[in-house]
C-alpha angles and dihedrals in degrees: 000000000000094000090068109079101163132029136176108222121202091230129185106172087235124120097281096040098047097042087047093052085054092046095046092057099040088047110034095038082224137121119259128213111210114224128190121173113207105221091157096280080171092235141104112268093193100102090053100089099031079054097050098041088051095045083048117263111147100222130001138214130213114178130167121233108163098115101045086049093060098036106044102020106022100041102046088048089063101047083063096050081225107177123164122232088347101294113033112102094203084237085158101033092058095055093051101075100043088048085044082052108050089042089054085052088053101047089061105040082059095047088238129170107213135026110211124193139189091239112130118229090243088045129099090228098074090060099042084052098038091036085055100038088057090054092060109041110008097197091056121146107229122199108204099183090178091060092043105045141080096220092105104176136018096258086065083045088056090049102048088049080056092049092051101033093251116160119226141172102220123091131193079242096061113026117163124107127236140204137194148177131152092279095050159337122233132201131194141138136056112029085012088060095089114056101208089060106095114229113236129249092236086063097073125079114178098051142047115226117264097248088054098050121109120279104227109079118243125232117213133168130192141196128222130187121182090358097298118103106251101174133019105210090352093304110129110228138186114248086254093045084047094063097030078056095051097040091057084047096041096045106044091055092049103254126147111042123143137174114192152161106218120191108234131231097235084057109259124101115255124191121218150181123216141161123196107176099169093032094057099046086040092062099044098054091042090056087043078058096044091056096066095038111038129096100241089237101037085052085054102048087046093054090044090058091055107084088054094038086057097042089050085056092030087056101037110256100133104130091042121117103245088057085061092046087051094037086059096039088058104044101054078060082067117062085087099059100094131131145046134332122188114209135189119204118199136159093326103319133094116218118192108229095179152329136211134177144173087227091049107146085181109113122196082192095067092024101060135102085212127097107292142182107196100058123068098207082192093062089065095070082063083048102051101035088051089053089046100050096097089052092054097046085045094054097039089055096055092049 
């Protein structure tokens, strides 16, 4: 331990992170940087660095990475659809590798010897930091204290903030750990921890309940170009004022809540609570845009790509090589994703109303019941006894 002299350490100012800055000093004898990355956790940051600098951190930095989030993690996410296990938004394991990055940045730019984390050793988290800090610099020190320590749940970590006057939000009331970010907030252990326990409504924060939403529908429309949302009713947005948009739309109508049961990377099952507002009315309006503009196989080839596209972000392998080969492959899909979606929100869910673009490959011509003279309906008895052929081989040989 006496060979690390300086660490930057990913720090919240919530129970793991403050307990962790303490225990770093105390056991490694070396100085700690404090590092909080603003991703629009909605809440004031102010208290970060008068906290650190009390519990004992030598310098701190704040930096703001909202808009970096949306535009390079978040957006590209969602011109891919990609969704984990059929309902997780990946709202945390977006926000890992930017956080890992700009701690990285950090690091060197101190000189440091180490980068430390929160993450618990049966977590995903560890892997999608640790996963990200190795791609930058290979030769990296990482400090797990999760996988170090003796404070082995968060009532000893409570115990030891109360040993050492640090002040913490959690209570033994109140357990469970959250995490948010502008696309989401997540909820999990304690109560959490048995899932067939329901999670009150008192626990979320971004969204009313469903019942509770208001009862008059609400119209949106929004505008995509190159497959990323650019205006919400005509009105042109940055990529953080987009979802910030969304999440205030999406959540006062009730959008956006999920109970699951998610299977870890690291192998065990992990329930967990989550609401995505913005995210959820974002993807279904981008898919509403991709039904009018995308090429039928291309569109295929694309979803096909998406459970391995989200366990790639779900496990941490942002920064891989095979995540830059699909992020390119998708977004060439893309260039033709531009116009208008109309939305109605309404008592949690998001209805599409309609959909027009300038690169529509949808025809009413060739769509229509009506009379037509672009389509030859006979053509299609060629069509269908040519597709059945190998049925019909198949069936008169085993007869």
């Amino acid at each position: 331990m006496s060979d690390v002299k300086k660490v930057v350490l990913a720090y919240s100012g919530g129970l793991d992170t403050s307990v962790i800055l303490k225990w770093l000093i105390e056991s490694y004898g070396c100085e700690v940087i404090a590092f909080s990355a603003d991703v629009g956790q909605e809440e004031e940051l102010d208290f970060i660095e008068p906290k650190a600098l009390k519990t004992g951190a030598s310098k701190v930095y704040i930096d703001d990475l909202r808009e970096e989030f949306v535009r390079d993690y978040v957006f590209p996410a969602f011109r891919a659809n990609a969704m984990y296990e059929g309902e997780y938004l990946l709202g945390t394991s977006l926000a890992r590798p930017l956080i890992a990055k700009r701690q990285m940045e950090i690091a060197k730019l101190e000189g440091a010897d180490a980068v430390s984390h929160g993450a618990t050793g049966k977590g995903n988290d560890q892997v999608r930091f640790e996963l990200s800090y190795f791609s930058i610099d290979p030769h990296i020190r990482i400090i797990a204290p999760w996988r170090e320590w003796d404070l082995t749940s968060r009532t000893a970590l409570m115990a030891f903030a109360a040993k050492h006057d640090i002040e913490v939000p959690n209570t033994p009331k109140k357990p469970y750990s959250t995490d948010r970010n502008m696309l989401h907030i997540s909820y999990e252990g304690g109560v959490l921890e048995d899932p067939w326990q329901e999670a009150t409504d008192d626990m979320y924060t971004m969204s009313v309940a469903p019942e509770k939403a208001p009862d008059t529908p609400e119209t949106i429309e929004i505008t995509f170009r190159a497959g990323n949302p650019v205006a919400v009713n005509g009105e042109e947005l940055s990529p953080a004022r987009m979802l910030k948009t969304l999440n205030t739309l999406g959540g006062r109508n009730g959008i956006g809540r999920i109970d699951l049961v998610e299977n870890r990377f690291v192998g065990m099952k992990s329930r967990g609570v989550y609401e995505t507002p913005g995210g959820t009315v974002l993807r279904k309006a981008h898919m509403a845009m991709e039904s009018i503009t995308l090429d039928r196989e291309v569109a295929h080839l694309r979803d096909s790509l998406i459970p391995k596209y989200a366990e790639l972000v779900y496990n941490g392998f942002w920064f891989s090589p095979e995540m830059r080969l699909l992020q390119h492959m998708i977004d060439e899909t893309q260039t033709v994703v531009n116009g208008v979606v109309r939305l109605k929100l309404y008592k949690g869910q998001c209805y599409v109303l309609g959909r027009k673009s300038d690169n529509s490959i949808y025809s009413e011509a060739f769509a229509t019941f009506e009379d037509d003279r672009v389509y030859q309906q006979r053509d299609a008895e060629g069509f269908i006894r040519l597709n059945a052929l190998r049925l019909r081989i198949q069936r008169l040989m085993q007869k």
